[in-house]
C-alpha positions as CSV (number, residue, x, y, z in Angstrom):
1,X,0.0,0.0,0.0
2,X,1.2,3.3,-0.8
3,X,1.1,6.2,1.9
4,X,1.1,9.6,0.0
5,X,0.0,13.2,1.5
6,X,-3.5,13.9,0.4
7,X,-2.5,17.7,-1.3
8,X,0.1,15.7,-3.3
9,X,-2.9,13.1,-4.5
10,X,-4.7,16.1,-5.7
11,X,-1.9,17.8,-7.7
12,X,-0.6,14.7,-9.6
13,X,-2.5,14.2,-12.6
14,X,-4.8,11.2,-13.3
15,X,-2.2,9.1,-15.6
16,X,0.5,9.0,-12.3
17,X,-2.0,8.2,-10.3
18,X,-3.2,5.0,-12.3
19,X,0.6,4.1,-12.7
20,X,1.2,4.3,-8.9
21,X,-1.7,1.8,-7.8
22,X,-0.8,-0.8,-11.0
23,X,2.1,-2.2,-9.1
24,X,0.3,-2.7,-5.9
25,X,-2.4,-4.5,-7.9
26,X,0.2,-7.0,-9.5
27,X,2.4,-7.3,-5.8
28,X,-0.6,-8.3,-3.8
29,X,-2.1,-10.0,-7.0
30,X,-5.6,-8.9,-6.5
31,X,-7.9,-7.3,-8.8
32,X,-8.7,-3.9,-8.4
33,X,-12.0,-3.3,-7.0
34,X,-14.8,-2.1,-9.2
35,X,-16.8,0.9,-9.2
36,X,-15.9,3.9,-7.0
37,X,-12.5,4.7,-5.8
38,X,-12.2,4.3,-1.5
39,X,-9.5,6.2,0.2
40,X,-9.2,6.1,3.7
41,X,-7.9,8.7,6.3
42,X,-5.8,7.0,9.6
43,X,-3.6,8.6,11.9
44,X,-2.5,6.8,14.9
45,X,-2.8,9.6,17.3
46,X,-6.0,11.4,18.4
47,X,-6.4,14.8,17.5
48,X,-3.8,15.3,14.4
49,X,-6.3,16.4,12.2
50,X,-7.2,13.4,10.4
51,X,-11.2,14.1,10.8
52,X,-10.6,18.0,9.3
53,X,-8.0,16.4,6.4
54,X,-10.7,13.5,5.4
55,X,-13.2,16.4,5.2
56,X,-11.5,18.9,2.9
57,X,-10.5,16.0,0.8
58,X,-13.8,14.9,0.1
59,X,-15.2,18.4,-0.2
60,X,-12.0,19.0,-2.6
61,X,-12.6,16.1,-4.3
62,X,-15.9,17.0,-5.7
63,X,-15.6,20.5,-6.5
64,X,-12.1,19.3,-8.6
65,X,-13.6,16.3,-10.4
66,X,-17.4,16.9,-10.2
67,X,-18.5,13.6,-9.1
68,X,-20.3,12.2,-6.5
69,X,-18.0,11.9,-3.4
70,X,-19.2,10.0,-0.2
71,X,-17.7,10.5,3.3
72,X,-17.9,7.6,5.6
73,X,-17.3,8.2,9.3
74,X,-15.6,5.1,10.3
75,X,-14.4,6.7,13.5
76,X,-16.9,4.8,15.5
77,X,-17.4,5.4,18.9
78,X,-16.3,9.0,18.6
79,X,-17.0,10.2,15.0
80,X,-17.7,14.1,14.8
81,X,-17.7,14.6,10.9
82,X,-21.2,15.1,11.2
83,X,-20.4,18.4,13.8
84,X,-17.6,19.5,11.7
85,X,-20.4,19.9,8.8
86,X,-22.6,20.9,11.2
87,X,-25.0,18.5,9.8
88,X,-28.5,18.1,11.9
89,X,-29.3,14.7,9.8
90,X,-30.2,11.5,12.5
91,X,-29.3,8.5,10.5
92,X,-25.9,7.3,11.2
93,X,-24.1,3.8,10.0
94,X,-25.5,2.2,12.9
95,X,-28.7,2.1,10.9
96,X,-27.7,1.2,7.8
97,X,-26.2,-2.2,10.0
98,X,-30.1,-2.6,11.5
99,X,-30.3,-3.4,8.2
100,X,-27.8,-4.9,6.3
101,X,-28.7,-8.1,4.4
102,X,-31.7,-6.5,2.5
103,X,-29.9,-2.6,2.5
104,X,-29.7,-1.7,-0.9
105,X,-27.5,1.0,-2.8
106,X,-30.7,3.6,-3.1
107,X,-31.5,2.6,0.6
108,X,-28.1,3.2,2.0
109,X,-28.0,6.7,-0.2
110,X,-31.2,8.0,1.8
111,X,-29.7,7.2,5.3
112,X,-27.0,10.0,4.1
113,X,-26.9,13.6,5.1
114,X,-26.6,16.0,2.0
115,X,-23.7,18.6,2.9
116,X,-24.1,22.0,1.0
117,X,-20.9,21.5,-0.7
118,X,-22.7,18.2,-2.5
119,X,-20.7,15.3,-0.4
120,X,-23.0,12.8,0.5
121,X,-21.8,12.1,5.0
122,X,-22.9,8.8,6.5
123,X,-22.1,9.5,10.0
124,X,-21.2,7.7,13.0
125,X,-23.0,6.4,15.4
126,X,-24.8,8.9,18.2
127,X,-23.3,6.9,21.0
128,X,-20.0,5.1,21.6
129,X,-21.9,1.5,22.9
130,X,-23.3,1.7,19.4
131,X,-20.2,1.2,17.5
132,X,-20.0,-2.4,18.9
133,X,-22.6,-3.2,16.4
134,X,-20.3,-2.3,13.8
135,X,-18.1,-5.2,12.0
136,X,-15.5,-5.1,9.6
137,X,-17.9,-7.0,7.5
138,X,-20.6,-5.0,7.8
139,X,-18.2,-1.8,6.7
140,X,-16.7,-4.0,4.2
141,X,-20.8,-4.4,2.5
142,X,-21.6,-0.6,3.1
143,X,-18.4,0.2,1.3
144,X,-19.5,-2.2,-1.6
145,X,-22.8,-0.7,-2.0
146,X,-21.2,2.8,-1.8
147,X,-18.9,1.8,-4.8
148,X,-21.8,1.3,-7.0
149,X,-23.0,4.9,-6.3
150,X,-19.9,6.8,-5.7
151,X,-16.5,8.0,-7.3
152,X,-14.7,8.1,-4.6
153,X,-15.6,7.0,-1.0
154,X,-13.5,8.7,1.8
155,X,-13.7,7.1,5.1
156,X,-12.6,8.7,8.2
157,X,-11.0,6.2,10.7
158,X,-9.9,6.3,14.3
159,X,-6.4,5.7,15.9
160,X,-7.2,2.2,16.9
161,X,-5.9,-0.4,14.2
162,X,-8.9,-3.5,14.8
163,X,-10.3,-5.6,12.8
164,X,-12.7,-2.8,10.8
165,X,-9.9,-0.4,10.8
166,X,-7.4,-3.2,8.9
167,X,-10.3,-4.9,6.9
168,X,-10.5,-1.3,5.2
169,X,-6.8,-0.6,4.7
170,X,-6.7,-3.8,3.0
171,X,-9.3,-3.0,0.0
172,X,-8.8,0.7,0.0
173,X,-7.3,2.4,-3.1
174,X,-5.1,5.0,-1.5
175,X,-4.9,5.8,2.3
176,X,-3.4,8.8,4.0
């Protein structure tokens, strides 16, 4: 997996970016994932940023490229995109679990707050106990139905490297 900073992503254009994930594709021997691009946001220590830098990225992302950009709050018992965007939305990814085998893409799509800068947010959970309900398989579904929908997928994650956290670093495109 390659680390790069998110503001060089941006600047380097779309031909050096497909050349830099090709090799990890034929190192790990696994097929790219179809559909919408997923980069996730870690930093292993609390309050660098990494909530404000997966943000502006997604924000950045669709006013640069147009397309539909989803923001996935992955930091689970103590998300706070949804305050950063000062979002007043009450679905979180906690519902979207409720219902996970029949969810569907258009489904999952309504349980997301609309930001005025067009991002699409599925926040966190309301409370921490909550995020217990959460499995790396479950993200690992919600991420697939998000790639049918979405160009790129940013998902905000917490300092804690578990299951979910590693599950996600494992199929994401880029991560920061």
């Amino acid at each position: 997996m390659r680390w790069v900073p998110a503001a060089d992503w941006l600047r380097l254009p779309a031909r050096r970016r497909r050349r830099m994930r090709r090799p990890r594709s034929r190192r790990t021997g696994r097929r790219p994932q179809p559909g919408g691009k997923l980069l996730l946001v870690y930093s292993p220590k609390g309050g660098t940023g990494c909530s404000t830098v997966a943000i502006n990225l997604a924000i950045a992302l669709q006013q640069v490229t147009s397309k539909k950009v989803a923001l996935v709050d992955a930091s689970l018992q103590f998300g706070d995109v949804a305050v950063l965007l000062d979002l007043r939305g009450n679905h979180s990814i906690a519902e979207a679990v409720a219902q996970i085998d029949t969810l569907e893409v258009d489904q999952l799509v309504a349980l997301m707050s609309p930001h005025q800068s067009g991002i699409k947010v599925l926040p966190a959970p309301t409370s921490p106990e909550m995020a217990e309900v959460v499995t790396s398989d479950h993200l690992k579904t919600i991420i697939g139905l998000l790639r049918r929908e979405f160009a790129y997928i940013i998902l905000d994650t917490w300092r804690y490297l578990d299951d979910t956290i590693l599950s996600t670093m494992e199929i994401a495109t880029a991560s920061w």
